[in-house]
C-alpha positions as a Markdown table, in Angstrom:
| # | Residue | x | y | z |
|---|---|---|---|---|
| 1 | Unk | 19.9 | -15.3 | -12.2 |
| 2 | Unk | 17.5 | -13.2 | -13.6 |
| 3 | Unk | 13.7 | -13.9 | -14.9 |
| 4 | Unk | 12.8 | -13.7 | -18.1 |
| 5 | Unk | 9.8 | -11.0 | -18.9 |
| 6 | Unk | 7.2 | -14.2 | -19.5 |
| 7 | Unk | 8.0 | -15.5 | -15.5 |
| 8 | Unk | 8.7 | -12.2 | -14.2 |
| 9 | Unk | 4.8 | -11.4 | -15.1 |
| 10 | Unk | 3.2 | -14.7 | -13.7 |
| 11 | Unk | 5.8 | -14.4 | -10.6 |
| 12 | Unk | 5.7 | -10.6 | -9.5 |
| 13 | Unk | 6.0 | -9.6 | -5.6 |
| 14 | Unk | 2.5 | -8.5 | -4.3 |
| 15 | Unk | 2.1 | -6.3 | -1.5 |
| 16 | Unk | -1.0 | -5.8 | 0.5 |
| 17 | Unk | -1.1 | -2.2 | 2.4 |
| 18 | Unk | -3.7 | -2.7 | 5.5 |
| 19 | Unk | -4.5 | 0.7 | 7.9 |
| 20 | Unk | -7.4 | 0.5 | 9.8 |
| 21 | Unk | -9.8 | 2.8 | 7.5 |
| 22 | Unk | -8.5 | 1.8 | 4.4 |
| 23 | Unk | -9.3 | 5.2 | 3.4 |
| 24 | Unk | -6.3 | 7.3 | 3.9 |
| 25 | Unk | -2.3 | 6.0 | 4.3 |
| 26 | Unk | -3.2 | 2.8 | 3.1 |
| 27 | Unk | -4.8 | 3.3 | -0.2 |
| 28 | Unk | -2.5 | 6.6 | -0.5 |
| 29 | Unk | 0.3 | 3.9 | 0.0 |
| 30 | Unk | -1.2 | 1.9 | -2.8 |
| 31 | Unk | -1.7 | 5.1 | -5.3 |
| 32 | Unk | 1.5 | 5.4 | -4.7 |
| 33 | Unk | 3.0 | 1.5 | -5.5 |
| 34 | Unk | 1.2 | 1.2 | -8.5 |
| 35 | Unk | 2.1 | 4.6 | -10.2 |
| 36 | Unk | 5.8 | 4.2 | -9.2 |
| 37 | Unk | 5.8 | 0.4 | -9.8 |
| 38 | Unk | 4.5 | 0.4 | -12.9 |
| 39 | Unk | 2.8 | -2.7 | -13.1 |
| 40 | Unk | 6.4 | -4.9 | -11.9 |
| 41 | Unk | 4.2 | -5.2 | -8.2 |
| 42 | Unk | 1.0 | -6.5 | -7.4 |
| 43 | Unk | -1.1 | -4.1 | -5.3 |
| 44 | Unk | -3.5 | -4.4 | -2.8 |
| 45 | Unk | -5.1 | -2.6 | 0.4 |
| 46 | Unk | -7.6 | -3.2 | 2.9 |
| 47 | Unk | -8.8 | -2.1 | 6.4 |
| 48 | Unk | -9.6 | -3.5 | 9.8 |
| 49 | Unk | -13.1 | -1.6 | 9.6 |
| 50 | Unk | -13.4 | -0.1 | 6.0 |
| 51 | Unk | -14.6 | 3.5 | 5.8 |
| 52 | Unk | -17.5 | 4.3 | 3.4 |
| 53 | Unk | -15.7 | 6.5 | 1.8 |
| 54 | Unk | -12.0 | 7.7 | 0.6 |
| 55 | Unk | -10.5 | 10.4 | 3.2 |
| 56 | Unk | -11.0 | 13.3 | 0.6 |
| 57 | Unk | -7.8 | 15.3 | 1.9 |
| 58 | Unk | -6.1 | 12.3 | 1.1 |
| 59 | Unk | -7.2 | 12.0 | -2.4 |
| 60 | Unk | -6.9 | 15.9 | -3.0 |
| 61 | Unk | -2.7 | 15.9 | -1.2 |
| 62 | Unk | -2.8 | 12.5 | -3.7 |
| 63 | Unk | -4.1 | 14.4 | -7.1 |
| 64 | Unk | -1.5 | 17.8 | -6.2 |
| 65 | Unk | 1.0 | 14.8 | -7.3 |
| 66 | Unk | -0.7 | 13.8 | -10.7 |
| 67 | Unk | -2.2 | 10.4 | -9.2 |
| 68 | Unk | -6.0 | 9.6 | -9.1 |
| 69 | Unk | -7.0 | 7.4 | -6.2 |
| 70 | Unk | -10.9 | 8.1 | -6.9 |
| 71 | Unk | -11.5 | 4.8 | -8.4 |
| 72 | Unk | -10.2 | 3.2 | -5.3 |
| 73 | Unk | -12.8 | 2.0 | -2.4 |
| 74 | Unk | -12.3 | 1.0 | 1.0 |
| 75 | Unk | -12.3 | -2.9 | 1.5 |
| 76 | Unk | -12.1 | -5.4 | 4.4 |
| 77 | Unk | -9.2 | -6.6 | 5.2 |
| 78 | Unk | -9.9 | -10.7 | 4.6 |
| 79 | Unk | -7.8 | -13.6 | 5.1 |
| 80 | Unk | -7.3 | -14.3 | 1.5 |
| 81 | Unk | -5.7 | -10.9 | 0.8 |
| 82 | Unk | -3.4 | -11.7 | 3.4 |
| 83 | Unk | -2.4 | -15.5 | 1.8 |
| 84 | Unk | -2.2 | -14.0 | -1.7 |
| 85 | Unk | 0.2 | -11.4 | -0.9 |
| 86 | Unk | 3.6 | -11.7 | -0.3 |
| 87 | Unk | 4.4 | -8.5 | 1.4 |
| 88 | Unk | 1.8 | -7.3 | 3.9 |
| 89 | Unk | 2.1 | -4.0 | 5.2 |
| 90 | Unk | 0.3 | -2.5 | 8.2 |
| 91 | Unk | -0.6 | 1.4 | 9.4 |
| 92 | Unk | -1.8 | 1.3 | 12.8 |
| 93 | Unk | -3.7 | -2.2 | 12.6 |
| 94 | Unk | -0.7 | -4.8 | 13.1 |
| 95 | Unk | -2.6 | -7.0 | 15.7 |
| 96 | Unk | -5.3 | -7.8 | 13.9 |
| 97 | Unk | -4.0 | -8.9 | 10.9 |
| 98 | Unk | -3.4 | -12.6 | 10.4 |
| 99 | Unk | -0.2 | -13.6 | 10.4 |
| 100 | Unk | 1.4 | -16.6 | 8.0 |
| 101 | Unk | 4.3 | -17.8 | 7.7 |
| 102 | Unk | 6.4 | -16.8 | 5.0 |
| 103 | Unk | 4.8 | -13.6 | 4.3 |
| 104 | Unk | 7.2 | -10.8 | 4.9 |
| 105 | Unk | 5.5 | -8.3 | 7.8 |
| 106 | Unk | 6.2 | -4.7 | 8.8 |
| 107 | Unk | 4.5 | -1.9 | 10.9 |
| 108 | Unk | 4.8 | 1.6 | 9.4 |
| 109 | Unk | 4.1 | 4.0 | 12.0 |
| 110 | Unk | 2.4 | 6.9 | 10.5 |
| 111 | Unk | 0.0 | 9.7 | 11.8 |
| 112 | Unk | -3.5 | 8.8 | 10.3 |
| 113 | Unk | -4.7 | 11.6 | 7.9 |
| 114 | Unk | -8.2 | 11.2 | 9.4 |
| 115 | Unk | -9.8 | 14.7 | 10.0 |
| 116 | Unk | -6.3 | 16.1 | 9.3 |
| 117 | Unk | -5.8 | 19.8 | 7.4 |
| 118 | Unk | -4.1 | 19.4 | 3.6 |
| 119 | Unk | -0.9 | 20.7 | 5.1 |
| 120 | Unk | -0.5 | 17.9 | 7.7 |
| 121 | Unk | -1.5 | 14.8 | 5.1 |
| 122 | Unk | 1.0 | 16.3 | 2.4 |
| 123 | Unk | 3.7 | 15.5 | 5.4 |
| 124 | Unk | 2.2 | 11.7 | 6.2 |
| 125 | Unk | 1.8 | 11.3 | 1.7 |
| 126 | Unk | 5.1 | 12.4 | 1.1 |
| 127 | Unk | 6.6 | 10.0 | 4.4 |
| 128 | Unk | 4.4 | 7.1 | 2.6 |
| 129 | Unk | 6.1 | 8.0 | -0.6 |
| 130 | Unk | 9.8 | 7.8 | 0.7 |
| 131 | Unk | 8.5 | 4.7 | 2.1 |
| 132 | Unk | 7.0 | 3.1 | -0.8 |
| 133 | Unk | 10.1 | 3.6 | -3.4 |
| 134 | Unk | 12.5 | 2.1 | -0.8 |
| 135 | Unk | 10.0 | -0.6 | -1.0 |
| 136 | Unk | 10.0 | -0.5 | -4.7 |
| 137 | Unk | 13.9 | -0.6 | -4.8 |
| 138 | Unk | 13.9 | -3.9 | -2.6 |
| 139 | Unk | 11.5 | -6.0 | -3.9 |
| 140 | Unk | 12.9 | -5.3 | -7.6 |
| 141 | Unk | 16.6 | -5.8 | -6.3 |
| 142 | Unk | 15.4 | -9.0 | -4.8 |
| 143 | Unk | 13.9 | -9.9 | -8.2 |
| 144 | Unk | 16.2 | -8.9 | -10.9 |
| 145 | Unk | 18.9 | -10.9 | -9.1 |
């Protein structure tokens, strides 16, 4: 059975992407879902304890690609993020995200980008990026069926 365009908008998956920063793999994971997603997923991220700041490696190894993550800002990782979302993602923080049920849960481990050269985050973006259209791939199968 597949949803009309009208149902698919109001029902699309949302995925939350929680590291413990929210400054680097998480909000590079994000750049990622919603230039690759197209506006078919619902995006969000969040951190365990935010930085001020973006990791700037993370957003230069993100612009080398043609996506812009400036506009992004680190955020707490609350409750309600984790209730809206259906899909909740964790780098490196799994235990203290809340946990509901019927929310689908998994633990990417990845290397955090924190105080890492341009050559090492290129190799933790493009892992997030394998990561993310694999992600992509499911939740549209799931979807469109």
């Amino acid at each position: 059975m597949s949803r009309t365009a009208a149902s698919f908008d109001q029902a699309r998956p949302s995925v939350l992407f929680v590291c413990v920063h929210n400054a680097g793999r998480s909000q590079m994971a994000a750049g990622f879902l919603e230039h690759l997603g197209a506006d078919r997923i619902e995006v969000r991220s969040a951190g365990s304890m935010p930085a001020a700041e973006l990791n700037p490696v993370a957003v230069e190894a993100m612009a080398e690609l043609g996506i812009d993550i400036t506009q992004a800002a680190p955020k707490l990782l609350e409750t309600e993020l984790v209730q809206l979302s259906d899909v909740v993602i964790t780098m490196g923080c799994g235990d203290t995200c809340p946990i509901f049920p019927g929310k689908r849960y998994e633990d990417w481990e990845l290397a955090d980008p924190a105080g890492q050269d341009l050559e090492s985050v290129r190799k933790i973006r493009d892992e997030i990026r394998t990561r993310v259209v694999s992600l992509i791939a499911e939740l549209l199968s799931t979807d469109q069926t």
